[in-house]
C-alpha positions in Angstrom: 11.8 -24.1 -20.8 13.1 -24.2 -17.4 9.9 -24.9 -14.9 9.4 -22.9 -11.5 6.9 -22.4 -8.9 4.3 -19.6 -8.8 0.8 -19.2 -7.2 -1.8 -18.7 -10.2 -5.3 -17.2 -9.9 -7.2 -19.4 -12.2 -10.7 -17.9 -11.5 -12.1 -15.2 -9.1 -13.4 -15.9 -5.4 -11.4 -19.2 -6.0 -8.4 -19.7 -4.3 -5.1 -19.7 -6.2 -3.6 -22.5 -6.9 0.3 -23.6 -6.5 1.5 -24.6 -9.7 4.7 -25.0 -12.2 4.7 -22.3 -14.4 7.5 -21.8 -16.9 10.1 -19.4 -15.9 9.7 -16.1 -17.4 10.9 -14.7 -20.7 12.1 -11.3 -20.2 12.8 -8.5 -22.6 15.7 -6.5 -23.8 15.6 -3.6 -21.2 14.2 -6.1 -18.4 15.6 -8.6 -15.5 15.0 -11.9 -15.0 14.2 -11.2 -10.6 14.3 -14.4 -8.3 12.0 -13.3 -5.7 12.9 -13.1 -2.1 10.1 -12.1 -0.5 6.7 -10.6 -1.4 4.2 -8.4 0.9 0.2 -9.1 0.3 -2.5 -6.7 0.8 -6.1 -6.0 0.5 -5.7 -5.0 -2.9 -4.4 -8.8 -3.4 -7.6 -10.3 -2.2 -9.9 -7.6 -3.7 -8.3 -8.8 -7.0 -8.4 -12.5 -6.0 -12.5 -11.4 -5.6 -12.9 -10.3 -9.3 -13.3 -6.1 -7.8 -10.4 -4.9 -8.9 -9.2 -4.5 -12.8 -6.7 -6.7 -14.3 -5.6 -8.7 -17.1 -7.5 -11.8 -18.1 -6.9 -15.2 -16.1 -4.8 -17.0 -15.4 -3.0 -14.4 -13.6 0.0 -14.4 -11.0 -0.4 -11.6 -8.6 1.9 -10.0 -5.7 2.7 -6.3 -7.0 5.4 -5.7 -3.3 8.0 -7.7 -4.4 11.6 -7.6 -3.4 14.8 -10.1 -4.6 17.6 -10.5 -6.8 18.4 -10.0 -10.1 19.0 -13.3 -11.6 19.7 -12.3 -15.3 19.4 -9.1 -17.3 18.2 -8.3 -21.2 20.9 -7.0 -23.4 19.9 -3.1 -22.6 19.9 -3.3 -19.0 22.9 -1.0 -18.0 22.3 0.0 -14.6 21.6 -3.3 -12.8 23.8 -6.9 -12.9 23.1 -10.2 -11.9 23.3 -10.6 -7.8 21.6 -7.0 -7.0 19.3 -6.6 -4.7 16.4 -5.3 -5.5 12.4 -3.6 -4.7 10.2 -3.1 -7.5 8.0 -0.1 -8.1 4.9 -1.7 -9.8 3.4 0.8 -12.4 4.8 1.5 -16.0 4.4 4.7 -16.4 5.6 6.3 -20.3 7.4 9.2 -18.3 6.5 11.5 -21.2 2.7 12.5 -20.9 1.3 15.7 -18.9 0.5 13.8 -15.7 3.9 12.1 -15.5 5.6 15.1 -16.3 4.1 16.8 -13.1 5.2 14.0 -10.9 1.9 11.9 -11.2 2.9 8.6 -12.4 0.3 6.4 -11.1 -2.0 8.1 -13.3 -0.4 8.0 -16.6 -2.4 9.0 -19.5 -0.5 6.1 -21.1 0.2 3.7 -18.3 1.4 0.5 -19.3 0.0 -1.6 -16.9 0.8 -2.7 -13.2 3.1 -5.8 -11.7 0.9 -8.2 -10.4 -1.9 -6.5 -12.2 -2.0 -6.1 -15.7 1.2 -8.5 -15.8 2.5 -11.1 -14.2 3.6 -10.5 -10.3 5.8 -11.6 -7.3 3.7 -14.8 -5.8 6.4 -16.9 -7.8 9.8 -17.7 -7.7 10.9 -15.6 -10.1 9.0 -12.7 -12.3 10.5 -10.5 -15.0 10.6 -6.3 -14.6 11.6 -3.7 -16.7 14.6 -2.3 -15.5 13.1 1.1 -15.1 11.2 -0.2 -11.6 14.2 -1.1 -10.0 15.4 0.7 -7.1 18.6 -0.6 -5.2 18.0 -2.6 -1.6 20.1 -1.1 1.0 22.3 -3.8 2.2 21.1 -2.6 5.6 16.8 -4.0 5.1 16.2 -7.7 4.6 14.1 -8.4 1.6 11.1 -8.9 4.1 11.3 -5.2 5.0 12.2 -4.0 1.5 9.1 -5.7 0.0 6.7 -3.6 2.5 8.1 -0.6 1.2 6.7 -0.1 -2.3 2.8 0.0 -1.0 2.6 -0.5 2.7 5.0 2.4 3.6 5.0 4.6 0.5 1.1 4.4 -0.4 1.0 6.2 3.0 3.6 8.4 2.1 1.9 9.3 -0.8 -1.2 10.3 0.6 -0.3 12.2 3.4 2.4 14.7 1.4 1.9 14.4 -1.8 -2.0 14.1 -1.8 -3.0 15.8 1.6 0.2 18.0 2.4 0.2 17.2 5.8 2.5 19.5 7.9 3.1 20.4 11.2 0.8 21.0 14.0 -1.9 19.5 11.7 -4.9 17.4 13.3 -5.1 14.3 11.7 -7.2 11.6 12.5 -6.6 8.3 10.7 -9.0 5.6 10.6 -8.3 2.1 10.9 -5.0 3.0 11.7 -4.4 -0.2 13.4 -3.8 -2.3 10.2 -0.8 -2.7 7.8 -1.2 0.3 6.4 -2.6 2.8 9.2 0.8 1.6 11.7 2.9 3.0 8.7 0.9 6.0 8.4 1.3 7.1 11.9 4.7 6.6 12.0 4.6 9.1 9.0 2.7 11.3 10.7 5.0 11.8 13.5 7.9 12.6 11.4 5.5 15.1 9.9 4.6 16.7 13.1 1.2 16.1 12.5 -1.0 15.6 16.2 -2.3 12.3 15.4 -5.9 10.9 16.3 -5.9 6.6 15.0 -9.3 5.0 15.4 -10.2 1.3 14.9 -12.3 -1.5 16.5 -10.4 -3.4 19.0 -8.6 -3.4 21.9 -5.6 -4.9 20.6 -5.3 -2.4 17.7 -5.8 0.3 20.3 -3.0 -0.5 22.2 -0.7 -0.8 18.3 -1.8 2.5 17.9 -0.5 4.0 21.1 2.8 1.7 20.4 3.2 3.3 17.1 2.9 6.8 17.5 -0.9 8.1 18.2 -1.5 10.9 20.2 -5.3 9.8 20.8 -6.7 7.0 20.4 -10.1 6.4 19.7 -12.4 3.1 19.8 -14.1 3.3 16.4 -17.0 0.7 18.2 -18.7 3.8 20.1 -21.5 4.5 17.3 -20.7 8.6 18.3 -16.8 8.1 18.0 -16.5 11.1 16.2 -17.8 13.6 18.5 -14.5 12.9 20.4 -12.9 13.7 17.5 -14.3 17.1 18.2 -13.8 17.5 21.7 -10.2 16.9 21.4 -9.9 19.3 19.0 -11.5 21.9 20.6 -14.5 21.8 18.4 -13.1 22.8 15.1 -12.5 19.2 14.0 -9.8 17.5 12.3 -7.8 19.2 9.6 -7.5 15.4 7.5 -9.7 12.3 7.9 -7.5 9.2 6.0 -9.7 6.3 5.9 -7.7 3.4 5.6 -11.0 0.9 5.8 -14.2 1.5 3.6 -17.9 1.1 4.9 -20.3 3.9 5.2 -20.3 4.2 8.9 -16.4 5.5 8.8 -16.9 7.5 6.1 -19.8 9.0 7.6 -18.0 9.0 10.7 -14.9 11.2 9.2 -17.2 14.0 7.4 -18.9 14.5 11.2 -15.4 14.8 12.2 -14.0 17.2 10.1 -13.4 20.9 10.6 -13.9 23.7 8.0 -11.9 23.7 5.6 -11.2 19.8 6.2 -9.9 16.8 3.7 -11.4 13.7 3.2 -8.6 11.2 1.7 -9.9 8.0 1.0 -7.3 5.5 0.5 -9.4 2.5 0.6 -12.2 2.7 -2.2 -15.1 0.9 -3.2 -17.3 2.0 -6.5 -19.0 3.8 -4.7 -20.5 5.2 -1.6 -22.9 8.0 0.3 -21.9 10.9 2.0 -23.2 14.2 3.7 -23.0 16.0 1.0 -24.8 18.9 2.6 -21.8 19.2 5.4 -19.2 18.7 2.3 -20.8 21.9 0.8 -21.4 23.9 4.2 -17.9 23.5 5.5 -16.5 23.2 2.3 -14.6 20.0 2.4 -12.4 18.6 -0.3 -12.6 15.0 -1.3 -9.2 13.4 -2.1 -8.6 10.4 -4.0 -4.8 8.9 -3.6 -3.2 5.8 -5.7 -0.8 4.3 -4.2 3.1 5.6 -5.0 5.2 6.8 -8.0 9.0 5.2 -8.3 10.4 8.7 -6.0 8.0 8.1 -3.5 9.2 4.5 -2.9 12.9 5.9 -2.9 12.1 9.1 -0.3 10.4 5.9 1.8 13.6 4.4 1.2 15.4 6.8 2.8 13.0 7.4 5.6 13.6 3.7 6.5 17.5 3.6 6.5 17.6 7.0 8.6 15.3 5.3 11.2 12.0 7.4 11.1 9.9 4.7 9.6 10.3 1.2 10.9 8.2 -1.6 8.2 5.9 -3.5 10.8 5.6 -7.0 9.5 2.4 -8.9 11.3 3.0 -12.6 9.5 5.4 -14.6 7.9 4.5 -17.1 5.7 6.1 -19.5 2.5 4.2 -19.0 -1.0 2.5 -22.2 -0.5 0.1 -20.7 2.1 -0.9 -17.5 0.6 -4.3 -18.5 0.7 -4.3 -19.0 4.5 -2.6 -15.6 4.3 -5.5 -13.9 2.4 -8.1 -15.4 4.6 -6.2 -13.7 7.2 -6.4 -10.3 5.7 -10.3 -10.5 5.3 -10.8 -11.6 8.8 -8.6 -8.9 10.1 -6.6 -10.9 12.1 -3.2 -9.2 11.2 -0.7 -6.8 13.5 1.2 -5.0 10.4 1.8 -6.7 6.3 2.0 -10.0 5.9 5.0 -10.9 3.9 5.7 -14.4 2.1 9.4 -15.9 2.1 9.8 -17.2 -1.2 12.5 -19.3 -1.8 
């Protein structure tokens, strides 16, 4: 076998560990992808912590993965060796009810996830069925391309698929100063949504402003949300997206929320507590969102080439140091997706 590099989670709240994996075998109606760069997320250190469901160890993560294809199985007939390349991560059958109505990331029958339930992009090379392939416009570097499939589309995703968003909306987004919540804003202005971001520090503050929000709130004042209100008017925001998870926001967001208003929690924990009283007096609708179906990725795509959505990339860094990388995520210290250059 023909040896290559890969970072390996050999046990949770470990670190991962830089190692010589055999290259992978890949199926008849799958590509052989040398990967060019790959974006990590929360999600990669939740699963790094054990919270998140996945295969057994050892497992390589990294489920934003961009590259070229290096070899194809003997059924591949719409990709050759040399294309360039993002991956959409779930397997989907394509044939049950929920797939059928356009909700692939909750397949009755889902095969697994990239970088989940098989191996993922923290390696030189990984092996994906054909079907998750979408074409790189020659016009994004693989950097860019890799934010796509999660940091740009999960947003995309919740906001019009999920929440329908439309013009004129109030929509206060919370913690929009990280890697997701700058995408999410830029979203929100092509929607015409009037956008409210809160988060905790100055910095992020002044990202949101940079990136599209109309108000911008400092999440630190313990009554936050009341200004939520009184730049509404009073009647509250039409969506609260919370893009962080702890109590205090959550509580925070149903305080903030007019009649009739949406809760869409993108972040997620087992569980949590919330007003449930308010919930049932103003009649609020919880919405639970899961990150992007193939189309998704490919309207995000588009949204990127035509301009409207620009990926904000906060760190560069080479596989080697995706631990750094992840400690880096849990202390918050990022400005957009980190992204490793894999070579």
């Amino acid at each position: 076998m023909v040896v290559t590099k890969a970072m390996v989670l050999r046990e949770f709240n470990r670190p991962l560990v830089l190692e010589e994996v055999d290259r992978p075998v890949f199926g008849e109606d799958e590509v052989l992808l040398k990967v060019k760069a790959a974006g990590v997320c929360g999600t990669d250190l939740k699963i790094q912590q054990g919270l998140v469901p996945t295969k057994e160890l050892p497992l390589i993560p990294g489920h934003e993965v961009a590259g070229v294809v290096a070899a194809t199985g003997e059924k591949v007939c719409q990709f050759r060796a040399g294309d360039e390349v993002l991956v959409s991560f779930y397997l989907p059958c394509n044939r049950c009810r929920t797939c059928l109505s356009g909700r692939q990331t909750i397949c009755e029958n889902l095969r697994g996830r990239i970088g989940f339930e098989f191996n993922g992009g923290f390696a030189e090379y990984v092996a994906v069925p054909e079907a998750c392939l979408l074409p790189k416009p020659p016009t994004l570097t693989f950097r860019q391309a890799a934010v796509i499939p999660d940091a740009i589309a999960t947003c995309y995703h919740a906001l019009v698929k999920r929440a329908k968003v439309k013009a004129g909306d109030d929509l206060l987004l919370i913690g929009a100063g990280g890697g997701l919540g700058l995408h999410a804003l830029q979203l929100a202005r092509w929607l015409g949504a009037r956008t409210i971001g809160v988060d905790v520090s100055a910095e992020k503050l002044q990202l949101m402003q940079e990136y599209g929000a109309e108000i911008v709130i400092d999440g630190r004042d313990p009554d936050w949300s009341s200004r939520v209100l009184a730049c509404t008017g009073g009647h509250g925001a039409r969506h609260a997206v919370n893009f962080v998870y702890h109590e205090q926001s959550i509580a925070g967001a149903i305080k903030a929320l007019g009649k009739g208003g949406q809760l869409v929690m993108v972040a997620y924990a087992p569980e949590f507590k919330f007003d449930a009283l308010r919930a049932h007096l103003f009649e609020l609708d919880l919405l639970g969102t899961r990150a992007a179906t193939k189309d998704d990725i490919a309207e995000c795509l588009s949204l990127v080439v035509a301009g409207k959505v620009e990926p904000v990339i906060g760190e560069v860094l080479k596989l080697e140091d995706l631990n750094e990388g992840l400690q880096l995520i849990k202390n918050g210290n990022l400005k957009g997706r980190l992204v490793l250059d894999i070579e």
